[in-house]
C-alpha positions in Angstrom: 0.0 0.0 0.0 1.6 3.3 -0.7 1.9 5.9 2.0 -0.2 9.5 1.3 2.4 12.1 1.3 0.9 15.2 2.8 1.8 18.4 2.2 4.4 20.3 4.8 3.5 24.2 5.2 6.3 26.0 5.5 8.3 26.4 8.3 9.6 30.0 10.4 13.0 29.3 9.2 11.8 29.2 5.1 9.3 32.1 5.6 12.5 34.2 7.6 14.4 33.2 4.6 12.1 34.3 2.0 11.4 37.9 3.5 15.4 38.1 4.1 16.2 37.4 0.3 13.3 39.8 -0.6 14.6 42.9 1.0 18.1 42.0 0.9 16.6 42.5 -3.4 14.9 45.4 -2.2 17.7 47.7 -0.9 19.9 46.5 -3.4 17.6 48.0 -6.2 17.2 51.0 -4.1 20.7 51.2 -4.0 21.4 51.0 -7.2 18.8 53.2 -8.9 20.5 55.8 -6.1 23.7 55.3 -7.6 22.8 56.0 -11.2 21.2 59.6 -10.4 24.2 60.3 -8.7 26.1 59.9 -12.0 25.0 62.7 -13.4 25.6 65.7 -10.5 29.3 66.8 -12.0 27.5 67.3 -15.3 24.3 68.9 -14.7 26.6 71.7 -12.6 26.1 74.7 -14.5 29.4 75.4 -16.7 28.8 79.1 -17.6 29.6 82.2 -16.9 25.4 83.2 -17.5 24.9 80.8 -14.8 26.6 82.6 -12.1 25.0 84.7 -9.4 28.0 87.2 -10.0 27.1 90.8 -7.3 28.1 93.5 -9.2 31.5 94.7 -8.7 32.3 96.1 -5.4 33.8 99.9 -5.6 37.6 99.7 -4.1 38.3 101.5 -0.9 40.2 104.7 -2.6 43.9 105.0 -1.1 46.6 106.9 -1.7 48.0 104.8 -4.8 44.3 104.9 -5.9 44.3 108.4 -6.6 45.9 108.0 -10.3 42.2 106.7 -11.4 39.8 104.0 -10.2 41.7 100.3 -10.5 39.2 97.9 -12.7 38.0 95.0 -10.2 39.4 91.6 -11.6 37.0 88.7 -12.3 37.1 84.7 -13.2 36.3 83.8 -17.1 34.7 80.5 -17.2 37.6 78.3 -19.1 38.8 81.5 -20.8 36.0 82.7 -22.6 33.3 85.8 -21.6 33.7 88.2 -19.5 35.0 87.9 -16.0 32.7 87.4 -13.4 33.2 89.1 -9.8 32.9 86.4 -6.9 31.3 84.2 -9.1 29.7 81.1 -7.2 31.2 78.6 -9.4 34.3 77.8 -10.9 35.2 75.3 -13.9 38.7 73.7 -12.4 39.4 71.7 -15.5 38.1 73.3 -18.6 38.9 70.2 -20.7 36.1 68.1 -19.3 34.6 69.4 -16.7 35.2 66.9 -14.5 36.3 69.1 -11.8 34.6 72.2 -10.3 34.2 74.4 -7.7 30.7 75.2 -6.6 28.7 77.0 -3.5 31.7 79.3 -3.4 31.6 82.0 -0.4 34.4 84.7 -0.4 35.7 85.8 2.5 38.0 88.6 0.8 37.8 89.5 -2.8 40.0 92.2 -3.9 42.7 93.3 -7.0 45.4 91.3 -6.0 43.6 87.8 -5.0 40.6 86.5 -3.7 40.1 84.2 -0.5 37.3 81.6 0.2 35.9 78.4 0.4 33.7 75.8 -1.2 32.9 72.5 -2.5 35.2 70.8 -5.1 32.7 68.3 -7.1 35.1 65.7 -9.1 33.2 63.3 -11.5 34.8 60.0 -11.1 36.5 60.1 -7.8 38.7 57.4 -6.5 39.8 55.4 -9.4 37.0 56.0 -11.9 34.3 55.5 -8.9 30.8 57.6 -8.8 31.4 62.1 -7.8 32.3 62.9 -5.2 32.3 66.2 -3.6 35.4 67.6 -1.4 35.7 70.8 1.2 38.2 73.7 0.2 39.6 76.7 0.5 40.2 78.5 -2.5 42.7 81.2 -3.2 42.9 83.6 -6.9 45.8 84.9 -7.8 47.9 86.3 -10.6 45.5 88.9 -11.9 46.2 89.9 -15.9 44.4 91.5 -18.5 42.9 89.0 -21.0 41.3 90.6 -24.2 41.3 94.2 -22.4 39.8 92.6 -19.4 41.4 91.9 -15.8 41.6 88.6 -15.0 42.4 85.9 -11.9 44.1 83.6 -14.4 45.2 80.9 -11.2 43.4 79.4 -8.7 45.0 77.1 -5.6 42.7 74.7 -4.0 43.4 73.4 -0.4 41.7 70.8 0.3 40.1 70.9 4.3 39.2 67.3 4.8 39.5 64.2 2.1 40.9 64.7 -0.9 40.5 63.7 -4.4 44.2 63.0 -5.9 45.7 62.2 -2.6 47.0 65.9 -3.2 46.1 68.2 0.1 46.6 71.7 -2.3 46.3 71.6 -6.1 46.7 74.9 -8.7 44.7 74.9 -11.5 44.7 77.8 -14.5 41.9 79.4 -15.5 42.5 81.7 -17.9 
């Protein structure tokens, strides 16, 4: 005579498995789709000059040497190209991709002969090729010129506060 098998219901352990495998899906999915709008924050940072929130140029404290005529407040020309842009907000770092720059910039001192402040460095593919990353700074202008009858900050040194990109605590980049 053959035996009836019946039917087992699942146990705790099966059903503890199942829901484990299901969100251990879940967050992974959630993770992932994070990941991929992440990609895209490095290139959807605005590149322009039209795109900065630029206050008009501050009038210079007049001095002695001042008295000759009124010195012409340098700016920052985004990769070389416009016009330059008093304490602009954002900076292209590296004009050949954009893969690095310089955003939610807040001067402390912005005059004729340099500009001190800081912000956030955003580098697209951080760490080896890996997703953006964003890194504190300070950032210095320097080396003011005139650049098609325009002054000019034509370098810019960034220090970096905390991690850092290139294993590199200061890098100098040129902007003109």
């Amino acid at each position: 005579m053959a035996d009836r098998v019946a039917l087992r219901r699942p146990g705790m352990r099966t059903a503890l498995a199942i829901f484990a495998m299901v969100t251990v899906l879940a967050v992974g999915g959630v993770w992932y789709c994070a990941a991929g709008d992440r990609s895209g924050v490095v290139a959807d940072a605005p590149k322009t000059a039209a795109a900065q929130k630029s206050l008009p140029p501050r009038e210079p404290e007049a001095t002695a040497e001042d008295t000759a005529g009124p010195r012409e407040m340098p700016g920052v020309r985004e990769c070389g190209v416009g016009k330059p842009v008093v304490e602009p907000k954002i900076i292209t770092l590296n004009c050949s991709n954009a893969g690095v720059v310089a955003s939610d910039i807040k001067w402390d001192s912005f005059g004729a002969d340099g500009a001190d402040g800081s912000g956030v460095v955003l580098v697209s593919g951080a760490a080896g090729g890996g997703s953006p990353a964003s890194f504190p700074a300070r950032l210095r202008l320097y080396d003011v010129t005139k650049v098609d009858g325009m002054m000019a900050f034509t370098g810019i040194e960034v220090s970096y506060t905390g991690a850092t990109p290139h294993a590199k605590a200061k890098e100098v980049y040129t902007i003109a």
